[in-house]
N, C-alpha and C positions, 0 to 999 in steps of 0.2 A: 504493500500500500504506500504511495506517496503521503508526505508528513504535508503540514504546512509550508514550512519554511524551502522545502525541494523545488531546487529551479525548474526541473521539468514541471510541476504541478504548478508555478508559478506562472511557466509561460504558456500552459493550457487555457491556463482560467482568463490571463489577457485575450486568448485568441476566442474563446468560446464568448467572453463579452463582446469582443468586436462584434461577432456574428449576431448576438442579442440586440445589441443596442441599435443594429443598422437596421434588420428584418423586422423588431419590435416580438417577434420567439410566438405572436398569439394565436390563440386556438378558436377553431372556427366559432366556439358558442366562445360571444366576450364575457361573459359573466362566469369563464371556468379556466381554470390553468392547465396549457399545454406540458406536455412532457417535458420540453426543454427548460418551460419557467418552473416546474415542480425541481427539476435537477438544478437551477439555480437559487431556487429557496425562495420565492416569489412566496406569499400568502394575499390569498383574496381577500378582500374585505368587504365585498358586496359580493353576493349569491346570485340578485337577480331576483327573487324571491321578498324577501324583510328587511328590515333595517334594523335588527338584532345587532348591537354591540355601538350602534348609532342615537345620538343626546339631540330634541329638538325639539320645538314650540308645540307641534302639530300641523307643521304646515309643508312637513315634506313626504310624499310619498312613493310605493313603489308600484308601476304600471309598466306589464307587460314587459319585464325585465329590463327595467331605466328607472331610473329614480331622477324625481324632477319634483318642482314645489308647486305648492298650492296655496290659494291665502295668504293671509297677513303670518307673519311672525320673524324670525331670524336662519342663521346660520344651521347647518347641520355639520354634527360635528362627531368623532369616532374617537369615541371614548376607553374602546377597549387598550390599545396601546397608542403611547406617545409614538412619534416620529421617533427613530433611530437618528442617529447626530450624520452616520454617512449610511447613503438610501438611493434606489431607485423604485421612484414611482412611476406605476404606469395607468391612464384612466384613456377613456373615450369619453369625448361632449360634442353636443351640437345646439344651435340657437333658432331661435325666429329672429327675424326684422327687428331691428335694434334692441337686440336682449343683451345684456351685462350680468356679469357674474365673475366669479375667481376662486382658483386654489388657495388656502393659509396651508403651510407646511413646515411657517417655524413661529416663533412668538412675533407678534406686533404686527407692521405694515409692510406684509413678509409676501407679496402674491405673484400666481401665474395669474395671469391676465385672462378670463374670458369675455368674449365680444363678439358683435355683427360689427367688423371691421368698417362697413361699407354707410352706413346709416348714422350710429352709433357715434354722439361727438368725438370721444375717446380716441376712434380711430384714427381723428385729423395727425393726433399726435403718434409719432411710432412709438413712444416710451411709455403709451397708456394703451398700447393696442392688444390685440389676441398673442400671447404666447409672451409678451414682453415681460419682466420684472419689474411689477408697474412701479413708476415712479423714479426708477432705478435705470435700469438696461432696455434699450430698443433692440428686438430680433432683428437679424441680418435682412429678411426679407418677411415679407407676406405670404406663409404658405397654407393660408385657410383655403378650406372645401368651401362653397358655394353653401349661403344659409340655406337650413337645413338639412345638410348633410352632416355626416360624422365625420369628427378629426379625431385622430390619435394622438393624444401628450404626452408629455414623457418631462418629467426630475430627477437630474441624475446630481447627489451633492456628495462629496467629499473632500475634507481637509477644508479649502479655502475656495473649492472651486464649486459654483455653481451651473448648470446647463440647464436648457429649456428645450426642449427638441417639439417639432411640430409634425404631424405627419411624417414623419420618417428623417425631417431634415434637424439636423441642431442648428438651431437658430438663435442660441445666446450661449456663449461659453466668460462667465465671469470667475478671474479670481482674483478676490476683494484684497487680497495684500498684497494687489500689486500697484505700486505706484499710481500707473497711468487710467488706474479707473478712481482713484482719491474721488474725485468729486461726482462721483458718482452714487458712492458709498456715502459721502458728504448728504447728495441731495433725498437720499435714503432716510437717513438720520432726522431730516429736516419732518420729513413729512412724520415721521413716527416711529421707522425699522434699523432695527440693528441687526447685521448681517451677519453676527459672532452669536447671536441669540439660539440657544437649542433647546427642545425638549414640549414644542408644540404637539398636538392633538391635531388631525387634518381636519379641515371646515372646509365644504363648499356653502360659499356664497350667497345668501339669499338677498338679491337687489328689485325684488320684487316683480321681477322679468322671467318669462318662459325661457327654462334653460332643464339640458337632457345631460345626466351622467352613467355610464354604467364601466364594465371590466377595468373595475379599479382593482390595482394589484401592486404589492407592496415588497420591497426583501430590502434586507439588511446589506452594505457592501463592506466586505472584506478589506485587507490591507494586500491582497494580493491581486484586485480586480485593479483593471489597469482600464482611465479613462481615453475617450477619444478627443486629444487637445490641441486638433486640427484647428489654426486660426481663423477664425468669422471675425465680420466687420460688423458694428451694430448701424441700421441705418441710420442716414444725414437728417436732421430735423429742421425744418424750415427757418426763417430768422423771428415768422409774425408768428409760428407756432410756439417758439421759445418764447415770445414776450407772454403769450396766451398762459404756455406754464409758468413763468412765474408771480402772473396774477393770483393764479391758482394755488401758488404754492403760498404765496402771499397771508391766501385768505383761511389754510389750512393753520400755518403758524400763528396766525391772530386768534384765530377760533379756539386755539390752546392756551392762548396766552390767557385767555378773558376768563376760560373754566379753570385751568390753573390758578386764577385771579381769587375766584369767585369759593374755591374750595380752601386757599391758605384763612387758618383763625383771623378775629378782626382783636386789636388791639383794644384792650379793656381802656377804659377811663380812669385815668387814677384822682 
């Protein structure tokens, strides 16, 4: 038997990732784990079926193997286990006509981005779009399905490096201690998220918008899984879109400041 630490076993498991992470390994019903994600350690977390080991208002349910919301209320969240600190997630989602929603996958203002790119104000900007780091990282390109179709996502995190894969493409490959995305991490910070932050619960989104999740699928990575750290470009953001985000960012910091304000003790009278 190969140990851990055994080069051959080490250079296996790089190459059988490559092959995961490019093909996406899924089995023809999404709501169940292929051979290959079972020999990778993959754990479902939706059946297709219930939303057993899932925390919500009542306003998310499951139809005809997709779980999508209904009504008023908030986030849904999977409460059986935290997030692993390095992880590949894998889900499928699709939208209507300007629908918004997002993956949480670590503490705070931590999201994949879902979206009707096309409708959708969100979209004007690449750094609030479908698959982006919202608020953070713009995807190299646009590679959503035509609304209402399905996309396939993909989180792949380890150590310092984050990825966003769309459809089969990785479309954001950040690692935050590297210099030249500083302000990036910076504008992260600003809006809410810290990028070192570990030990979330996954939430999909409730923004009140028709939005479809199913073959969500989860594993742990090793110190032996060797990432794909093929360089992407995040795309160019316009000059009037930049002023547009930092209105917005503007008005995100102020709206803190005021409740920040409004929660410190007030000074007794002496």
């Amino acid at each position: 038997m190969k140990t851990k630490n055994d080069p051959a076993a080490t250079s296996l498991a790089a190459v059988l990732l490559s092959v995961c992470v490019t093909t996406g390994g899924s089995a023809e019903e999404p709501n169940s784990l292929s051979q290959r994600e079972q020999t990778f350690g993959f754990k479902l977390l939706f059946d297709g079926q219930g939303l057993d080991g899932w925390e919500h208002s009542g306003n998310w349910v499951v139809d005809e193997g997709m779980i999508t919301r209904t009504g008023k209320g908030g986030s849904l969240v999977y409460r059986t286990t935290p997030i692993p600190d390095d992880f590949e997630l894998r889900f499928q989602w699709k939208v209507t006509k300007g629908s918004n929603s997002g993956i949480y996958y670590r503490p705070g203002q931590y999201e994949y981005q879902i979206l009707d790119n096309t409708v959708h104000a969100d979209g004007r900007n690449p750094r609030t779009s479908a698959a982006s780091l919202y608020f953070c990282m713009a995807p190299s390109h646009d590679a959503t399905n035509p609304v209402g179709e399905w996309n396939s996502g993909k989180v792949i995190c380890k150590g310092t490096v984050v990825q966003h894969w769309l459809n089969g493409k990785k479309v954001i490959d950040l690692n935050y201690a590297d210099a030249k995305w500083a302000w990036n991490v910076e504008l992260l910070g600003l809006r809410g998220g810290d990028l070192t932050a570990r030990g979330a619960h996954l939430s999909l989104q409730d923004h009140g918008d028709p939005v479809w999740y199913r073959g969500i699928k989860l594993r742990e990575l090793s110190e032996n899984d060797k990432l794909d750290r093929s360089p992407i470009t995040p795309q160019q953001i316009p000059a009037d879109v930049l002023q547009a985000e930092k209105k917005k960012l503007d008005g995100i910091v102020a709206r803190r400041n005021k409740q920040a304000s409004k929660s410190r003790p007030k000074k007794q009278d002496r």
